[in-house]
N, C-alpha and C positions, 0 to 999 in steps of 0.2 A: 898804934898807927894803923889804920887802916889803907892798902891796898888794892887796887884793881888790875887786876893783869889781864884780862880779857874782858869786853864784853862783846858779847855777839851782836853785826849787825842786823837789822832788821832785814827780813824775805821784801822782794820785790810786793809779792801779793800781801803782805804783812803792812805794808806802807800804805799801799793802793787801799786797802783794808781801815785801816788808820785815819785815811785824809777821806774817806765816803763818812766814817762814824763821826769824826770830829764834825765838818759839813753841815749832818744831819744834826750834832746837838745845839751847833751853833744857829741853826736856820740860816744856812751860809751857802748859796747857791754857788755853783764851781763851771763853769763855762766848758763846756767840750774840749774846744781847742784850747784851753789853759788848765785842762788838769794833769796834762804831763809834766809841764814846769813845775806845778805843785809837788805833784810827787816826785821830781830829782831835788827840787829843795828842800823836801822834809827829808830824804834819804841824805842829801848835805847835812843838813843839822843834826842828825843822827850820828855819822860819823866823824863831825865836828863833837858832839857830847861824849863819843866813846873815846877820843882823843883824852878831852876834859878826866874824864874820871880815870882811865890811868896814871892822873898823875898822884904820888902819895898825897896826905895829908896828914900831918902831926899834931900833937895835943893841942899847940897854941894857936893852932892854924885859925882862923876867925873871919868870916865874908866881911865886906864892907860895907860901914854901917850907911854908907852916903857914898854914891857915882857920883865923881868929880870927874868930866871930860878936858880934857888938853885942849885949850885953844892951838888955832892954827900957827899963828905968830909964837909959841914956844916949843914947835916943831923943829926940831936940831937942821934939819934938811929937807926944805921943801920936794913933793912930788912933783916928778916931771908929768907931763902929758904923753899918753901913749900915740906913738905916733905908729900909720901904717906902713 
């Protein structure tokens, strides 16, 4: 069974670093005022993936071979709306 008990997040400039090279191979122009959001949400999903891979995994563990989404209607308890 493999294990991950740490994995280090990514440097600020690490990210920022990241989201100019991705960018650049995509031919992906990034707007001034929208590439701070870019980078707290690569820096989310980063630390959303280090979350991910701490978890074990065992021999039989297996991805699935087909994303099947839950309809709404077999939702136990619908969401409220957030109110202010």
């Amino acid at each position: 069974m493999q294990h991950y008990t740490s994995i280090p997040l990514m440097e600020r400039l690490q990210v920022e670093a990241y989201v100019d090279a991705a960018a650049a191979a995509l031919d992906l122009p990034i707007a001034a005022e929208h590439r701070p959001g870019v980078v707290h949400y690569v820096e989310l999903a980063a630390a959303m993936a280090g979350l991910v891979m701490t978890l074990p995994l065992g021999i039989d563990d297996e991805p699935a071979p087909v994303f099947t989404p839950i309809a709404p209607a077999a939702v136990a308890e619908p969401m409220s709306p957030v109110r202010p």
